[in-house]
C-alpha positions as CSV (number, residue, x, y, z in Angstrom):
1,X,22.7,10.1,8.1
2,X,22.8,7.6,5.4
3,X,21.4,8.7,1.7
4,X,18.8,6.8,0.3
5,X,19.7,4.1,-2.6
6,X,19.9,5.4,-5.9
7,X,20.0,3.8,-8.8
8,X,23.6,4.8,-9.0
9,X,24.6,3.1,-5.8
10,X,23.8,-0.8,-6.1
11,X,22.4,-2.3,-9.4
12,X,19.6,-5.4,-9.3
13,X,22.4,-8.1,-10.2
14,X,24.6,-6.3,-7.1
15,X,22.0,-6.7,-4.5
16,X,20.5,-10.2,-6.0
17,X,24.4,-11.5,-5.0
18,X,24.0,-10.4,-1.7
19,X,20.4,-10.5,-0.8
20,X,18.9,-13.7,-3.4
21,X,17.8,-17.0,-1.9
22,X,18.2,-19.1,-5.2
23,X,15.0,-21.0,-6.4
24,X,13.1,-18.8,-3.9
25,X,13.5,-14.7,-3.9
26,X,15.6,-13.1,-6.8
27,X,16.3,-9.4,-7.5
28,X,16.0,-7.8,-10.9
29,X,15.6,-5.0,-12.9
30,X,11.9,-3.7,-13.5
31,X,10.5,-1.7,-16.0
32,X,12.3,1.2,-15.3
33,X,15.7,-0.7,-14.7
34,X,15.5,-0.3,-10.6
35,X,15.7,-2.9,-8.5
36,X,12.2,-5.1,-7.9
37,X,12.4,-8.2,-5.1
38,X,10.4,-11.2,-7.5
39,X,9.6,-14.1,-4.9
40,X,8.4,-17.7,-6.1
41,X,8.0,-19.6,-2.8
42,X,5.9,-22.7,-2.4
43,X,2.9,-20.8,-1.4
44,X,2.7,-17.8,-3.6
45,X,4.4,-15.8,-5.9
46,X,4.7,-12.0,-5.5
47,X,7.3,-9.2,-6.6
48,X,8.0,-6.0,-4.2
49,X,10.2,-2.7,-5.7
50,X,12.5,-0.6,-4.0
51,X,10.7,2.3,-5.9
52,X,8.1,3.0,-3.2
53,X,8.5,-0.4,-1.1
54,X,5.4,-0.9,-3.0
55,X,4.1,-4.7,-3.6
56,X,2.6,-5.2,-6.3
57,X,1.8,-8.9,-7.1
58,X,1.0,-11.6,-4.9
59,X,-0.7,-14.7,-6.5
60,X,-1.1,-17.0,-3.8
61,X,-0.7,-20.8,-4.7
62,X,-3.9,-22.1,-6.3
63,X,-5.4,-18.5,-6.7
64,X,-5.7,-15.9,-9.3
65,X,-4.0,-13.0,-8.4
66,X,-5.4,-10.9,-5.8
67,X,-3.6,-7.5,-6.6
68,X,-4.4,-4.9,-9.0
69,X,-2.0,-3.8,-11.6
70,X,-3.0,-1.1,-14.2
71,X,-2.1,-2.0,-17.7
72,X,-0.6,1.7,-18.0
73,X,1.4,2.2,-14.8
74,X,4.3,4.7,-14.5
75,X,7.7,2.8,-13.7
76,X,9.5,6.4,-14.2
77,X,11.6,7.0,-10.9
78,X,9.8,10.1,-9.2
79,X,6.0,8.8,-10.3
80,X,3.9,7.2,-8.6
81,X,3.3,3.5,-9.8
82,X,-0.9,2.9,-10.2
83,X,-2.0,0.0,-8.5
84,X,0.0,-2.8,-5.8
85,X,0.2,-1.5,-2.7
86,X,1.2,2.0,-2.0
87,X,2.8,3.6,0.8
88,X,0.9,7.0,1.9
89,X,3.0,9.0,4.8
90,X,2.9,11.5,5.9
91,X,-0.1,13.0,4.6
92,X,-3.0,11.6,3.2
93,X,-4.8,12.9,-0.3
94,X,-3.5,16.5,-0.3
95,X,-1.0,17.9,2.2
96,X,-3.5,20.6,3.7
97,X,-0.7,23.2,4.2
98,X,1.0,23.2,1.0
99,X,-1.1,22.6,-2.2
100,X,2.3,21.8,-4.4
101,X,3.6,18.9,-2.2
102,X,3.1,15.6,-4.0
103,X,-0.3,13.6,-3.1
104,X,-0.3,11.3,-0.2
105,X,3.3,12.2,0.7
106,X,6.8,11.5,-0.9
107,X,7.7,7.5,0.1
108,X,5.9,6.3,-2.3
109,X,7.8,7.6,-4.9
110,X,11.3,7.3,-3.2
111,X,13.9,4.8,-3.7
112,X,13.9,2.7,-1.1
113,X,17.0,0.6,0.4
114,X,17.0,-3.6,0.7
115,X,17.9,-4.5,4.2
116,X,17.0,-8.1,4.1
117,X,15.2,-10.9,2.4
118,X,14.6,-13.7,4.8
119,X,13.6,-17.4,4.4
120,X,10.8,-18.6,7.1
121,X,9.6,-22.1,6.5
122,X,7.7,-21.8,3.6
123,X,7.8,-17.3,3.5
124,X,9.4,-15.2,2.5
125,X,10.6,-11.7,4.4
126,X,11.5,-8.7,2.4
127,X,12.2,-5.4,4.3
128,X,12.7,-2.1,3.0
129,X,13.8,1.0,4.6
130,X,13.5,5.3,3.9
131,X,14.7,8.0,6.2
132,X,14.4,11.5,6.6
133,X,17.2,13.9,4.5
134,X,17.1,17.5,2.8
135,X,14.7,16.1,0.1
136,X,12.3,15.2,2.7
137,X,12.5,18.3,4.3
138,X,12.1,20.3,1.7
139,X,8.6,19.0,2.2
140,X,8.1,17.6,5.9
141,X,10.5,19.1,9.1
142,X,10.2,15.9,11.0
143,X,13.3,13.4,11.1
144,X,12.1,10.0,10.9
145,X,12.8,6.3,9.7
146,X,10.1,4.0,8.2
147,X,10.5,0.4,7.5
148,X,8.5,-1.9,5.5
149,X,8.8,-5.5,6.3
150,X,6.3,-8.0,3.8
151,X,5.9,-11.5,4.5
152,X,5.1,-13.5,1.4
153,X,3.5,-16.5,1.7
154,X,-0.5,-18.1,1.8
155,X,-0.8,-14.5,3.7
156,X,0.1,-11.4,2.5
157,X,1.0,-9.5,5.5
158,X,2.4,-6.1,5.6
159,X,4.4,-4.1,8.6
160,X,5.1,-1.0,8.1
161,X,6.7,1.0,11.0
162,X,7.4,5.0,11.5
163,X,10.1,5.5,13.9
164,X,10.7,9.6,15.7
165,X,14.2,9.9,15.3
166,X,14.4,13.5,15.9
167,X,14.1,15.3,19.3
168,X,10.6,16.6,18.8
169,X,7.3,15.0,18.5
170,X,5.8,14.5,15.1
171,X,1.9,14.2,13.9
172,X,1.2,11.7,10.5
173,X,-1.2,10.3,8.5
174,X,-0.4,6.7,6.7
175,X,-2.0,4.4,4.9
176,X,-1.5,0.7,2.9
177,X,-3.3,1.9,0.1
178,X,-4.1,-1.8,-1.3
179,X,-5.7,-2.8,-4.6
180,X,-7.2,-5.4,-4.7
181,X,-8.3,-7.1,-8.2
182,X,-11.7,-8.0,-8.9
183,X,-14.2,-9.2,-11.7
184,X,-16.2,-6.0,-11.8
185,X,-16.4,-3.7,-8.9
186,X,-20.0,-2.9,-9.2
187,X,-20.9,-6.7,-8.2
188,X,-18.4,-6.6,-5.2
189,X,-19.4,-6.8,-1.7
190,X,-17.3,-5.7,1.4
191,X,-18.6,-6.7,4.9
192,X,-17.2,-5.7,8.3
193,X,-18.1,-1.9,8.5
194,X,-21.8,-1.7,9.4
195,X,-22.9,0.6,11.8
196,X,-19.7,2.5,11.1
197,X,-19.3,6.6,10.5
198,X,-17.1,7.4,7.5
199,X,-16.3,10.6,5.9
200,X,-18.0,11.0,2.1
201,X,-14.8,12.6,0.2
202,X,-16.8,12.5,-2.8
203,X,-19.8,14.9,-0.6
204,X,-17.3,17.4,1.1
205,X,-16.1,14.7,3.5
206,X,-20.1,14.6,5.2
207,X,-20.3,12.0,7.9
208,X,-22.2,9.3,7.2
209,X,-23.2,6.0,8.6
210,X,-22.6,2.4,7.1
211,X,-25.9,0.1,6.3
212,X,-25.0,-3.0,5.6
213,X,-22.1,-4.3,3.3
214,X,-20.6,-1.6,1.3
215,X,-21.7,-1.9,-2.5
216,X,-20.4,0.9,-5.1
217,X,-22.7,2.1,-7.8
218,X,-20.5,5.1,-8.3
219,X,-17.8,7.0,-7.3
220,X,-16.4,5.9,-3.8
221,X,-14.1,7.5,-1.9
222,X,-15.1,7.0,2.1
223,X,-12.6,7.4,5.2
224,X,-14.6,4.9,7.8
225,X,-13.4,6.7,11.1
226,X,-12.5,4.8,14.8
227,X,-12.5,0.9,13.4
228,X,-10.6,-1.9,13.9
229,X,-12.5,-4.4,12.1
230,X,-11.4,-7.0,9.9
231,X,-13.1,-6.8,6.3
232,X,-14.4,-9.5,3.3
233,X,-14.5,-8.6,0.0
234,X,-16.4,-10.8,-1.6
235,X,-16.5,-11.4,-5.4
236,X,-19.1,-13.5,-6.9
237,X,-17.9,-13.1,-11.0
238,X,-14.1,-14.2,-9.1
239,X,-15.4,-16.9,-6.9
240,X,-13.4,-15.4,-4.3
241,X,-12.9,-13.7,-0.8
242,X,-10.4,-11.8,0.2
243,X,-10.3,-11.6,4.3
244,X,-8.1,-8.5,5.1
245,X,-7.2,-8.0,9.1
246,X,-5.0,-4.8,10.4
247,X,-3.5,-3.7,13.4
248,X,-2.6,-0.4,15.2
249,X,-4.9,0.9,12.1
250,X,-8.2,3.6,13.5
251,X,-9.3,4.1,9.9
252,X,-10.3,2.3,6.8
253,X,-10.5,4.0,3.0
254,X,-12.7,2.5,0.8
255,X,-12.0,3.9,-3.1
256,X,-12.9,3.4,-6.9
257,X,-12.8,6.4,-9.4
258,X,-15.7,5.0,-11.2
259,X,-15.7,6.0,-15.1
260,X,-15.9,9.5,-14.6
261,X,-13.0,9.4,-12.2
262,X,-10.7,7.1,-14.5
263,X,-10.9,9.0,-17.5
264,X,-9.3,11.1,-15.6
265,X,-6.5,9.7,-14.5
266,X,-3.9,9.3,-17.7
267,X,-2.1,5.7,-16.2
268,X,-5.6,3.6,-15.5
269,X,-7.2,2.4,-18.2
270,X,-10.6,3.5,-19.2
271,X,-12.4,0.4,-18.8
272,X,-9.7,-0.8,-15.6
273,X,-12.0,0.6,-12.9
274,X,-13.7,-1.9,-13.0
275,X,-11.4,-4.9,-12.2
276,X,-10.4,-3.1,-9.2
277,X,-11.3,-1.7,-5.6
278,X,-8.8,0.0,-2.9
279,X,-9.4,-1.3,0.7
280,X,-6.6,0.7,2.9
281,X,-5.7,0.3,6.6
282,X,-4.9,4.0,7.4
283,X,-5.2,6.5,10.2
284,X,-6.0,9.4,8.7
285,X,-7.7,12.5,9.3
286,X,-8.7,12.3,13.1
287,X,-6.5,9.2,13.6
288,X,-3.8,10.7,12.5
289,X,-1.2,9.2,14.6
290,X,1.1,11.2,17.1
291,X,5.0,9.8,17.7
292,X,7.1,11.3,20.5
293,X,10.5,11.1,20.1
294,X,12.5,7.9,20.0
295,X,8.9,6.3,19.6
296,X,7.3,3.4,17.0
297,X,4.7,2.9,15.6
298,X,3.7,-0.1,13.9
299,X,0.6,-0.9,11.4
300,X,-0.3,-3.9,10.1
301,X,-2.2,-5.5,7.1
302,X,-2.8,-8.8,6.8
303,X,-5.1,-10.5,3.9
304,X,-5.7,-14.3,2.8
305,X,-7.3,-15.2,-0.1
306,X,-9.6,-18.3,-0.9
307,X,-12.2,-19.2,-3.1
308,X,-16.4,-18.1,-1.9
């Protein structure tokens, strides 16, 4: 079994000679001198890293940019990096039979390897891949291989597949863990989940039911349970929606730390809260998904920006 890229094994100039398309996808060296994918297609720009597989910019042509970076981020290899899209597998939130494994599982904070960057029309195609080895199982038995494939263009979509490579079956939780930047969170509106259940994390996970559009006025942390549906975030002080679709995805996660929850939480700014809101196609909890051996399983998140 292959080990996964270090940041000994192929620098950002090595892998921009082999993957680049010149005038269109480069690799460089981020903030913490590992290798980042930095796109500038026709119809968006965007930048994907290999720490974590983890988008996080895509400015669509014509539109502010619709993902949230904090101002005080970690780019340390083994930290998570706050904001952009993160990965969560195999657990979500805490792992609930080990209260020192790291939060929302260890992908996110892995090194991922390059496989490709592809030229579609007018996208762009980066995948990313992670495996299974004695690091991973010094947290998580299962042998497995997960791929991230992102197509950047005037969609952002996201694929990310879990593949049973071992000969037993495995149980996981995952989740695209998107987010999304915004004027001010407290004027945001999300449609698409009334009349939905969802488990209050911030009330010892008691089930509730969705009125309306979800509007915060506080601390939000809400798993919506057995849903499919497409959402729209819309943001009046923006003068923009965001329309985000998924597949192959039971469970939504709605999240802001609010003030209280920020202060917190030493790389998001005090005040950043409220430029931002998390909108995640998961299955968690009781949609936790189960792979039999030699089995995939593929989720998708797909979201197109435009103005209200």
């Amino acid at each position: 079994m292959s080990e996964p890229l270090t940041r000994t094994t192929l620098t950002a100039t090595e892998l921009d000679r082999r993957f680049g398309i010149a005038g269109l996808a480069q690799v460089l060296a981020d903030k913490a001198g590992l290798p980042k994918v930095r796109v500038t297609a026709p119809q968006c720009s965007g930048e994907m890293h290999l720490h974590g597989a983890q988008v996080t910019s895509w400015e669509p042509a014509g539109v502010e940019e619709v993902i949230f970076l904090s101002q005080r981020a970690s780019w340390a290899e083994g930290k998570a990096i706050r904001g952009g899209i993160p990965i969560c597998f195999p657990w979500f939130r805490a792992k609930s039979d080990d209260p020192h494994a790291p939060a929302h599982g260890f992908v996110r904070t892995r090194i991922w390897r390059l496989e490709s960057i592809e030229h579609n029309g007018d996208d762009i195609t980066v995948s990313m891949s992670t495996e299974s080895d004695a690091d991973s199982h010094r947290w998580w038995a299962a042998d497995f291989r997960v791929l991230q494939r992102v197509t950047f263009g005037s969609e952002l979509k996201l694929e990310f597949t879990v593949s049973n490579t071992g000969a037993s079956p495995f149980r996981f939780e995952e989740a695209l863990h998107a987010y999304f930047r915004v004027g001010d969170a407290r004027s945001v509106r999300i449609g698409g989940l009334d009349g939905v259940a969802y488990l209050d994390n911030t009330n010892s996970n008691s089930r509730k039911w969705q009125k309306g559009d979800v509007v915060m006025s506080s601390a939000t942390d809400s798993a919506y349970i057995n849903t499919q549906n497409s959402l729209r975030l819309l943001d009046p002080v923006l003068n923009r929606q965001v329309h985000i679709a998924k597949q192959n995805s039971r469970s939504t996660v709605i999240w802001n730390p609010w003030a209280e929850g920020a202060h917190a939480l030493p790389d998001l700014g005090g005040d950043e809260w409220q430029r931002m809101i998390c909108a995640e196609a998961s299955n968690i909890l009781e949609d936790a998904v189960e792979l039999i051996p030699t089995a995939d399983h593929t989720m998708t998140m797909t979201m197109l920006a435009g103005a209200l």
